[in-house]
ROZA-369141 format. One record per residue (C-alpha): x, y, z; chain; residue number from 1. Coordinates in pm, whole numbers, always signed. Example, Ala and Ser with C-alpha at 12.3 -4.5 7.8 and 13.67 -1.06 7.14 Angstrom:
<kolbas>
+--------+--------+--------+-------+-----+
!     c1 !     c2 !     c3 ! chain !   n !
+--------+--------+--------+-------+-----+
!  +1230 !   -450 !   +780 !     A !   1 !
!  +1367 !   -106 !   +714 !     A !   2 !
+--------+--------+--------+-------+-----+
</kolbas>
This chain:
<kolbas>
+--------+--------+--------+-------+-----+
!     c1 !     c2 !     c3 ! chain !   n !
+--------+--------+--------+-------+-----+
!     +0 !     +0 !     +0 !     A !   1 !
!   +135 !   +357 !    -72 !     A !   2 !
!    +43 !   +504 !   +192 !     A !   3 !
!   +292 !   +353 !   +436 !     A !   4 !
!   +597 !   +537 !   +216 !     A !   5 !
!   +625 !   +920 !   +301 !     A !   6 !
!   +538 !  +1157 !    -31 !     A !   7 !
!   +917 !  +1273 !   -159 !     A !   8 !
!   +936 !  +1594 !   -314 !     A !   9 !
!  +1036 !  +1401 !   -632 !     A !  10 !
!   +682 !  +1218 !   -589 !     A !  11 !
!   +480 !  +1501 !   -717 !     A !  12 !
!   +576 !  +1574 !  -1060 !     A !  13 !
!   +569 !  +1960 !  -1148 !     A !  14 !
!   +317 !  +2024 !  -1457 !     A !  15 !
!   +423 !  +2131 !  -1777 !     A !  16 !
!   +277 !  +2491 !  -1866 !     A !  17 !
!   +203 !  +2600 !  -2218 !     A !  18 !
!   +366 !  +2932 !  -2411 !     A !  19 !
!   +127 !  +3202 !  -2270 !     A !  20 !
!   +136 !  +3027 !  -1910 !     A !  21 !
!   +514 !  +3150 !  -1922 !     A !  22 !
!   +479 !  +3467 !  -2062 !     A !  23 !
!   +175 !  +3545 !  -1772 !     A !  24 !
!   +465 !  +3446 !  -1550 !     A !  25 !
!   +735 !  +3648 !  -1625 !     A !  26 !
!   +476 !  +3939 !  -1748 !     A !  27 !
!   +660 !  +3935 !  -2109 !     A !  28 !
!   +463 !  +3900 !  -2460 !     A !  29 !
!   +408 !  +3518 !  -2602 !     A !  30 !
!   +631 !  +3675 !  -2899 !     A !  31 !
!   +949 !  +3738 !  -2643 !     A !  32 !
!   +895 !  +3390 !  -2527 !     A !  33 !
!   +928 !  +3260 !  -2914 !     A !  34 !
!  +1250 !  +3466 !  -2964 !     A !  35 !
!  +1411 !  +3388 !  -2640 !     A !  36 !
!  +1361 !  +2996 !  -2728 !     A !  37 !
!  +1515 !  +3056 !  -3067 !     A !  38 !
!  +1798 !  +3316 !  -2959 !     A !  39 !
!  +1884 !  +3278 !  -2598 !     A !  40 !
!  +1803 !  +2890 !  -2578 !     A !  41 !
!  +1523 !  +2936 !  -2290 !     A !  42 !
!  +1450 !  +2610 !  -2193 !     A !  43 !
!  +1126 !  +2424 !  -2369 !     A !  44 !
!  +1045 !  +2124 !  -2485 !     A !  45 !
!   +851 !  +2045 !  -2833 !     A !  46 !
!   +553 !  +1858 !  -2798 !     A !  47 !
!   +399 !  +1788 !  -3145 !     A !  48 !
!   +344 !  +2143 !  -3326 !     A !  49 !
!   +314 !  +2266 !  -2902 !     A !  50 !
!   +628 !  +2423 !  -2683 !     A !  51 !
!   +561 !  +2314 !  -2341 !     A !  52 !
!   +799 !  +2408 !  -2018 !     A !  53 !
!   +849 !  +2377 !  -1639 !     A !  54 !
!   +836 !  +2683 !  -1483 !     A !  55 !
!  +1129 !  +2588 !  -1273 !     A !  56 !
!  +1327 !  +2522 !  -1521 !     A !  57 !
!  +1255 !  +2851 !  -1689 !     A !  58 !
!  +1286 !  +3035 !  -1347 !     A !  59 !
!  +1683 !  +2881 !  -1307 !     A !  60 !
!  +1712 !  +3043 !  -1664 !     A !  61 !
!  +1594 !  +3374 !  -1576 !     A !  62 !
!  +1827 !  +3394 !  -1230 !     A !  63 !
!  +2142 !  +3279 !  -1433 !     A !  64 !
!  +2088 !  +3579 !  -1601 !     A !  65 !
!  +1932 !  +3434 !  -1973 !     A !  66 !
!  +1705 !  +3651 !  -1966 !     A !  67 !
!  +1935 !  +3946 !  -1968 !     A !  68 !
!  +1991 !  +4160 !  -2273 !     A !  69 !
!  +2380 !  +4116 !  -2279 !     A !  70 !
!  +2305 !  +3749 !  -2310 !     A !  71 !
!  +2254 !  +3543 !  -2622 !     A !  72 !
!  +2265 !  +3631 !  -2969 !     A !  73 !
!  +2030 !  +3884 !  -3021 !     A !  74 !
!  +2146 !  +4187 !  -3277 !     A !  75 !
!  +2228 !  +4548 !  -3126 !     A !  76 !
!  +1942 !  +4815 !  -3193 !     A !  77 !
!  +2089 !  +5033 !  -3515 !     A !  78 !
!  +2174 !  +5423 !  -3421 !     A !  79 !
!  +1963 !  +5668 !  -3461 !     A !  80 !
+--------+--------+--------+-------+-----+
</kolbas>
């Protein structure tokens, strides 16, 4: 019977969350989400045609600074 083995933090699996899940988190656009996948290698996993993520996983990303615009390969804004 389960119930005589104590519930492990690894015994409750954390749910996968969809594109605009993550961008409600981190209060960014679904289109910042698609061009930090492509350009700053957020973490995601393809699903079919879908993206799907753990918000942990994307929440290590953003403290290790991917998030931040020195990061990655995106192209400098041209002078005015």
């Amino acid at each position: 019977m389960l119930s005589n083995f104590p519930l492990s933090e690894h015994a409750v699996t954390e749910p996968w969350v969809s594109v605009e899940q993550v961008a409600e988190h981190l209060g960014v656009a679904r289109d910042s989400i698609y061009r930090w996948i492509d350009r700053k290698h957020l973490p995601a996993h393809r699903v079919g045609r879908l993206w799907k993520f753990k918000l942990s996983e994307v929440d290590e990303w953003v403290r290790a600074g991917g998030a931040d615009d020195a990061t990655g390969s995106e192209a400098p804004a041209a002078a005015p």
